[in-house]
C-alpha positions as CSV (number, residue, x, y, z in Angstrom):
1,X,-0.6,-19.1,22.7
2,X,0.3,-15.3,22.3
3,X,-3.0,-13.4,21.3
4,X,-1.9,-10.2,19.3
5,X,-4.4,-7.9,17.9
6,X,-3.2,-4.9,14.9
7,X,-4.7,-1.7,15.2
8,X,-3.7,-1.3,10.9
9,X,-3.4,1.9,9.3
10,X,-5.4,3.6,6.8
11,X,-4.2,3.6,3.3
12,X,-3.4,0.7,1.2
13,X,0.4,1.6,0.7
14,X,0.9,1.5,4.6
15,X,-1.4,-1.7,5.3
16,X,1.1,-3.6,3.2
17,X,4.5,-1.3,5.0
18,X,3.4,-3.0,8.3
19,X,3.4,-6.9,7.3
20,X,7.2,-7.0,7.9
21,X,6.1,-6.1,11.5
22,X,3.6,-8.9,11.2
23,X,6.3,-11.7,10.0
24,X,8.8,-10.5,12.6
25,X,6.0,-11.1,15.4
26,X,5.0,-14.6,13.6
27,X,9.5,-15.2,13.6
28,X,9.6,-14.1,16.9
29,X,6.5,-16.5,18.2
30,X,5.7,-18.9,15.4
31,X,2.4,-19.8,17.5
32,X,1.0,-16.7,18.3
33,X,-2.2,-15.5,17.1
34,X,-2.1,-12.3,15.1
35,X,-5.7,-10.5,13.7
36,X,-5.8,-7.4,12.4
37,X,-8.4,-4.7,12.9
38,X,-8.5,-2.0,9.9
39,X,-10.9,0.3,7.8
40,X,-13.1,-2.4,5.6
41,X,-11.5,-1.6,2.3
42,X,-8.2,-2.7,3.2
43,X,-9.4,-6.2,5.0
44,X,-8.8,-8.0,1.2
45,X,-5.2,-7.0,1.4
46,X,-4.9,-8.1,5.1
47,X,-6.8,-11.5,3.9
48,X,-3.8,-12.2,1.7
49,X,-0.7,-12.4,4.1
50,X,-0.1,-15.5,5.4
51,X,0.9,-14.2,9.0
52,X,-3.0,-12.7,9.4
53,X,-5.7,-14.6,11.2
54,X,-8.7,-13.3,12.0
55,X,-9.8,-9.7,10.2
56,X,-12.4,-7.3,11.8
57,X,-13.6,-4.1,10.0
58,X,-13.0,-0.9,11.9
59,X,-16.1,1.4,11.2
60,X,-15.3,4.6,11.9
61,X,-15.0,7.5,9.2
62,X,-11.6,9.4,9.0
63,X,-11.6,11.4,12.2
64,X,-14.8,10.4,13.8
65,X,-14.5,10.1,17.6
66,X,-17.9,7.9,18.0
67,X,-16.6,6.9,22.0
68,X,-19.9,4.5,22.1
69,X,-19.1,2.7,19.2
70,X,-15.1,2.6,20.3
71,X,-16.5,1.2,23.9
72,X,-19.3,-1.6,22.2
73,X,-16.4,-2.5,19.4
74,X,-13.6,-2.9,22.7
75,X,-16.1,-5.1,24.1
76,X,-17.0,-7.7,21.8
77,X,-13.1,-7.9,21.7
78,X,-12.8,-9.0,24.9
79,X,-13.5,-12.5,24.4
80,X,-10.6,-13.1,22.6
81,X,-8.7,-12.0,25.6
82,X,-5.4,-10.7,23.5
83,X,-2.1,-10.0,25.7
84,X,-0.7,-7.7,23.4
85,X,-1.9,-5.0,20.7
86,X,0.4,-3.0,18.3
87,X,-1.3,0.6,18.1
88,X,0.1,1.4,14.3
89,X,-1.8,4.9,13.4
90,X,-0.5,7.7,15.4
91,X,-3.8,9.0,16.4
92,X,-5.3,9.4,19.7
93,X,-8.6,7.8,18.7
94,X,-7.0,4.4,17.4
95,X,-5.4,3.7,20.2
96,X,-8.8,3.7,22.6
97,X,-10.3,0.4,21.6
98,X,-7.2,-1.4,23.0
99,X,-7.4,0.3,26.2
100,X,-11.3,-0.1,25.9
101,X,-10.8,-3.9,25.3
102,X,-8.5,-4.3,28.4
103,X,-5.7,-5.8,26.7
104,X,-2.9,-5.5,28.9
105,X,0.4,-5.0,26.9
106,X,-0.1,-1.7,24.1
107,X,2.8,-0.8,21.6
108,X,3.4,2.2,19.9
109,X,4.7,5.7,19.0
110,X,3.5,8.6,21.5
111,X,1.6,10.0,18.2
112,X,-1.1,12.0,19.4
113,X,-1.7,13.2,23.1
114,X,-1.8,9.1,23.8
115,X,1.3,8.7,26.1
116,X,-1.0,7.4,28.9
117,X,-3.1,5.3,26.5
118,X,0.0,2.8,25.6
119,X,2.0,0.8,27.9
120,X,4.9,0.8,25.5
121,X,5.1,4.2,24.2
122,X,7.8,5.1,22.2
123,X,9.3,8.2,20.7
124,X,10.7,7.9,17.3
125,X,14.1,8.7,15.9
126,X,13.1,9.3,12.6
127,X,16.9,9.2,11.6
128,X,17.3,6.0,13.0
129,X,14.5,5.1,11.0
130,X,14.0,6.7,8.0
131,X,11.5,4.1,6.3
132,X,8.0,4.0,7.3
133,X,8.2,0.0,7.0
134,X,11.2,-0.4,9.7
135,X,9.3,2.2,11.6
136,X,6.2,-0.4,12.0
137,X,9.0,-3.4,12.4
138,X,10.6,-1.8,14.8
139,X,7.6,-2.6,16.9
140,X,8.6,-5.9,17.6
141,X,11.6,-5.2,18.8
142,X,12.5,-4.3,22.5
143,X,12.2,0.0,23.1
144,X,16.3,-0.4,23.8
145,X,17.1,-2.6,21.3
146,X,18.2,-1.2,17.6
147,X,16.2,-2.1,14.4
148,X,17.1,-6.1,13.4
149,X,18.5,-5.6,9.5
150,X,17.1,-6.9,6.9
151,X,13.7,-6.7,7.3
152,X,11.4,-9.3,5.6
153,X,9.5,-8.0,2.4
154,X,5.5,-8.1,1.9
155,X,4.3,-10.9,0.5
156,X,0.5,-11.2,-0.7
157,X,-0.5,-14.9,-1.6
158,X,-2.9,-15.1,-5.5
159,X,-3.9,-18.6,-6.4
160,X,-3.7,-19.5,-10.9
161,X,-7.4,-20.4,-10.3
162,X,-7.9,-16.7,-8.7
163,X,-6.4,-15.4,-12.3
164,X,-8.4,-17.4,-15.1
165,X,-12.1,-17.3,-13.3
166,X,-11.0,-12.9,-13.0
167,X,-9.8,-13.1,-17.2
168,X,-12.7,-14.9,-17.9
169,X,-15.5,-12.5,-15.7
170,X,-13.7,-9.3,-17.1
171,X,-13.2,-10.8,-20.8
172,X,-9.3,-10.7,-20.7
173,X,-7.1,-12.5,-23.0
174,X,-6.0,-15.7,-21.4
175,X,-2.7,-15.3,-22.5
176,X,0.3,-12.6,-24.1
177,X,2.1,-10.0,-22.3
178,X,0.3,-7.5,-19.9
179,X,1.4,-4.3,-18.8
180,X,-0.7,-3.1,-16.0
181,X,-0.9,1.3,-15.5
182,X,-2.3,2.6,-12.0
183,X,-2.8,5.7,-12.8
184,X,-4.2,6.7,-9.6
185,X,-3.0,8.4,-6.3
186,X,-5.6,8.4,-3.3
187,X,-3.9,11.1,-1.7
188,X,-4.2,13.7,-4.5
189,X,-2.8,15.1,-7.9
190,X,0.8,15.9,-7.0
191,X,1.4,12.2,-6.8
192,X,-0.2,11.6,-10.6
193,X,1.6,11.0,-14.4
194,X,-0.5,13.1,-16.7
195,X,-3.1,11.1,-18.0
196,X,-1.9,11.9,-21.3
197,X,1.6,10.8,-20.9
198,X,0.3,7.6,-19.3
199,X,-1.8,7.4,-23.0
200,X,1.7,8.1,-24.5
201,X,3.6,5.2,-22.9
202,X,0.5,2.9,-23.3
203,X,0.6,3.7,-27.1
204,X,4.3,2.9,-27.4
205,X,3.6,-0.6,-25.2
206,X,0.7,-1.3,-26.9
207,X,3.4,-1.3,-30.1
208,X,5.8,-3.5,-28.5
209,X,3.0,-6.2,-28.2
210,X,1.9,-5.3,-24.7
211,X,-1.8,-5.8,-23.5
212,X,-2.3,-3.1,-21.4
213,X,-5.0,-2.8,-18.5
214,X,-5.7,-0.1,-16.5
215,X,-6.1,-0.5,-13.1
216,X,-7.2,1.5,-10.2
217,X,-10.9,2.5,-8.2
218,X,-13.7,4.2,-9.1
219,X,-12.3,7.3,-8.3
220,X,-10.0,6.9,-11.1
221,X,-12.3,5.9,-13.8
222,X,-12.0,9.4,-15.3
223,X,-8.3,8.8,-15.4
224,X,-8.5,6.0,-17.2
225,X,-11.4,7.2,-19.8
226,X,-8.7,9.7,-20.7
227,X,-5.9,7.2,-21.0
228,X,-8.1,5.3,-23.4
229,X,-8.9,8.3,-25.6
230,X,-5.1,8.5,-26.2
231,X,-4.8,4.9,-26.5
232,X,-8.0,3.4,-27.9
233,X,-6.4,-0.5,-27.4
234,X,-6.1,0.4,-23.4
235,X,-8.6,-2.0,-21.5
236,X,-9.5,0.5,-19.0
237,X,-10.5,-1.8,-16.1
238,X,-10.5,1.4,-13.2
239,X,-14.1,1.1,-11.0
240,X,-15.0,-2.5,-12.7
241,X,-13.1,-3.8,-10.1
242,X,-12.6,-4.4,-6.3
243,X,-9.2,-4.1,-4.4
244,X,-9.3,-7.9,-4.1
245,X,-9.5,-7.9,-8.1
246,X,-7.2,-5.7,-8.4
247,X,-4.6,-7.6,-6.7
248,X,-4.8,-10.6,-8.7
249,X,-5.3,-8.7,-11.8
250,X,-1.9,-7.0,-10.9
251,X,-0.4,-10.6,-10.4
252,X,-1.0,-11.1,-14.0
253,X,1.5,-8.3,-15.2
254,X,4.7,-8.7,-16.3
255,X,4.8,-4.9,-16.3
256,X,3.5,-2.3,-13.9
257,X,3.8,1.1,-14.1
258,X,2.3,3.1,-11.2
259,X,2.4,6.3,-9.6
260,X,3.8,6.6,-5.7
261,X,0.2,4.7,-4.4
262,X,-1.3,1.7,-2.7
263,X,-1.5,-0.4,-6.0
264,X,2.4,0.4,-6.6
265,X,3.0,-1.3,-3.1
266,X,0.6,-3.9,-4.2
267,X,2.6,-4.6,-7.0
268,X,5.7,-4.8,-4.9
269,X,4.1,-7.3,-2.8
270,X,3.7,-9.3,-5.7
271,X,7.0,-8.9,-6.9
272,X,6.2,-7.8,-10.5
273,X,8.6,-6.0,-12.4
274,X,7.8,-2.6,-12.1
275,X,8.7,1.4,-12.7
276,X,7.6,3.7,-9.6
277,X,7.1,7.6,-10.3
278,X,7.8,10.0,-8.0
279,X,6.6,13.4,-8.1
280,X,6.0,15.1,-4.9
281,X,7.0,12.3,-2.7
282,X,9.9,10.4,-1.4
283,X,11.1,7.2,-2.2
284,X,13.2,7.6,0.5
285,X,10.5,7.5,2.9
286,X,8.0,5.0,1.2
287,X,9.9,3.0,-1.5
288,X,8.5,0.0,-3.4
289,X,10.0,-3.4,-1.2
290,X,10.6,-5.2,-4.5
291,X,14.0,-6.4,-5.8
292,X,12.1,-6.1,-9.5
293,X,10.7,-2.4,-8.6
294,X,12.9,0.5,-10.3
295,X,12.3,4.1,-9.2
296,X,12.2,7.4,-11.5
297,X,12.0,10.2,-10.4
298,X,12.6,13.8,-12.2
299,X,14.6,15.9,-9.8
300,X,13.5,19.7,-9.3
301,X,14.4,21.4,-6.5
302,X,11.2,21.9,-4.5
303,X,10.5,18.3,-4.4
304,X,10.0,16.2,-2.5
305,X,7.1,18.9,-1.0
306,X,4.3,16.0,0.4
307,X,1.9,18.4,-1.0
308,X,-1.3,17.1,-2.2
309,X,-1.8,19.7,-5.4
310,X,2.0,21.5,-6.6
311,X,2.1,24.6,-4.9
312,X,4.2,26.4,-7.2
313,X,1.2,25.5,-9.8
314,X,4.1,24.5,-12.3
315,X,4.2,20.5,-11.8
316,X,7.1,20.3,-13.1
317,X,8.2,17.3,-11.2
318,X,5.5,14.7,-13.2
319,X,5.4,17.0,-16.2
320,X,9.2,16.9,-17.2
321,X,9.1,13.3,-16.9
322,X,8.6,12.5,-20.2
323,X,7.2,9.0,-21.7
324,X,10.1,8.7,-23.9
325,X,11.8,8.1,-20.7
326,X,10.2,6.2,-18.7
327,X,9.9,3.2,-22.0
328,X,14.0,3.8,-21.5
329,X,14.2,2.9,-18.2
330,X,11.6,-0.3,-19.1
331,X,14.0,-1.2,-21.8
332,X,16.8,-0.7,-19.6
333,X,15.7,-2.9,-16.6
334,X,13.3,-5.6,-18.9
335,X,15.2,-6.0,-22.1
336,X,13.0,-8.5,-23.9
């Protein structure tokens, strides 16, 4: 049996971009071994794809070097004497425990000052390979051999006995229509609706019969509190939950609306129907994998920028999107 070990990326959105690479490994060898190790936050996501064995945390804060901790971590790993580990962030520091750990066959992109760290280092063609996701898949692949088309969607796996026992804790309606709004964006304010527009279109699904959660981290409770002062009949759900709960509470939906984030390729995952905005990002680069997932996005010429805050201080990418608009497009793609 094939022993593979992950080295998983950071955010949420790029955890669940790398599980085609995992099915494709699973397709390729259906009795290999695959664990992941990845930040503890995004283990709950890792716990739900059906290709994942074993999880270990990674403990290490966002650009901590901590070579003692890298060498003790590589060598409790050794036991499970791996043949092969797929080195997915491009950083020099995530690709030491593998090296550390002794595992003989290491696969990735040169990334950072790490050619000699990886005995399968590859240089990307980002034209080639446009999407994050069929960069990861790529992996599995041969370093001469061309991307295999089409790649296998995520997939996360909720349980109906997961969904009641999380209505009942939270005091949710057992049944009706829920729209779920992830209002949030871990990677900054360019990426984010206006809360009040997200109170607009709440409002107007709220009319239409619509329970509507919010759903997102602590970080985004704010958000939300705003939200609910332009919608008083929001349920605003944001930090009274874990990532695990919010997964199954986003199973529940028949709507999502969501900002380009971690919970929109959650949602994707699940294969809700959904609307996607796009501000200062791409969905050509990071699109929701979901035949039910529709993209808007208001064009303006200095988008996409990847900026974390507008740098033009205008906005006018998320604030010329108007509510009115985005209920269209919800009409358009889920007439009731």
């Amino acid at each position: 049996m094939t022993r593979i070990l992950v080295v998983a990326p950071s955010w949420v959105g790029d955890a669940l971009l790398s599980q085609p690479l995992l099915t494709r490994l699973k397709q390729q060898d259906p009795q290999s071994s695959i664990d992941i190790l990845a930040p503890g936050w995004a283990l709950p996501i890792f716990r739900r794809m059906p290709e994942v064995g074993e999880t270990l945390e990674s403990p290490f804060a966002h650009g901590e070097l901590a070579l003692g901790k890298r060498w003790s971590i590589a060598r409790s790993l050794r036991a499970n004497r791996y043949d092969r580990a797929y080195v997915l962030p491009n950083s020099f520091k995530s690709a030491l425990v593998p090296l550390f750990a002794g595992i003989p066959e290491r696969i990735g992109f040169v990334g950072e000052l790490r050619y000699w760290l990886l005995t399968d280092a590859r240089r990307l063609d980002e034209r080639a390979l446009p999407l994050m996701v069929e960069r990861f898949a790529w992996l599995a692949d041969a370093a001469d051999a061309a991307l295999t088309r089409p790649l296998p969607r995520p997939l996360l796996r909720v349980t109906g006995t997961e969904r009641t026992q999380l209505r009942q804790r939270l005091g949710l309606a057992a049944a009706g229509r829920v729209a779920c709004l992830c209002p949030g964006a871990e990677y900054g304010p360019s990426k984010r609706w206006p809360p009040q527009y997200f109170g607009e279109l709440a409002t107007m699904l709220g009319a239409e019969g619509f329970a509507v959660w919010l759903v997102g981290s602590a970080k985004e409770r704010d958000i939300g509190d705003a939200i609910s002062a332009n919608c008083a009949t929001a349920v605003n759900l944001c930090g009274r939950t874990t990532l695990d709960d919010a997964v199954v509470l986003l199973s529940c939906a028949d709507l999502v609306v969501s900002n380009d984030s971690g919970l929109m390729h959650v949602a994707a995952a699940l294969d809700r129907p959904m609307i996607a905005l796009y501000g200062s990002s791409s969905p050509l680069f990071t699109p929701p994998l979901s035949g039910r997932a529709y993209v808007i996005k208001h064009e303006v010429p200095c988008s996409p920028c990847f900026q974390r805050v507008c740098p033009l201080k205008h906005f006018d990418c998320m604030m010329k999107l108007a509510p009115s608009r985005v209920l269209d497009e919800i009409h358009r793609h889920f007439p009731t």
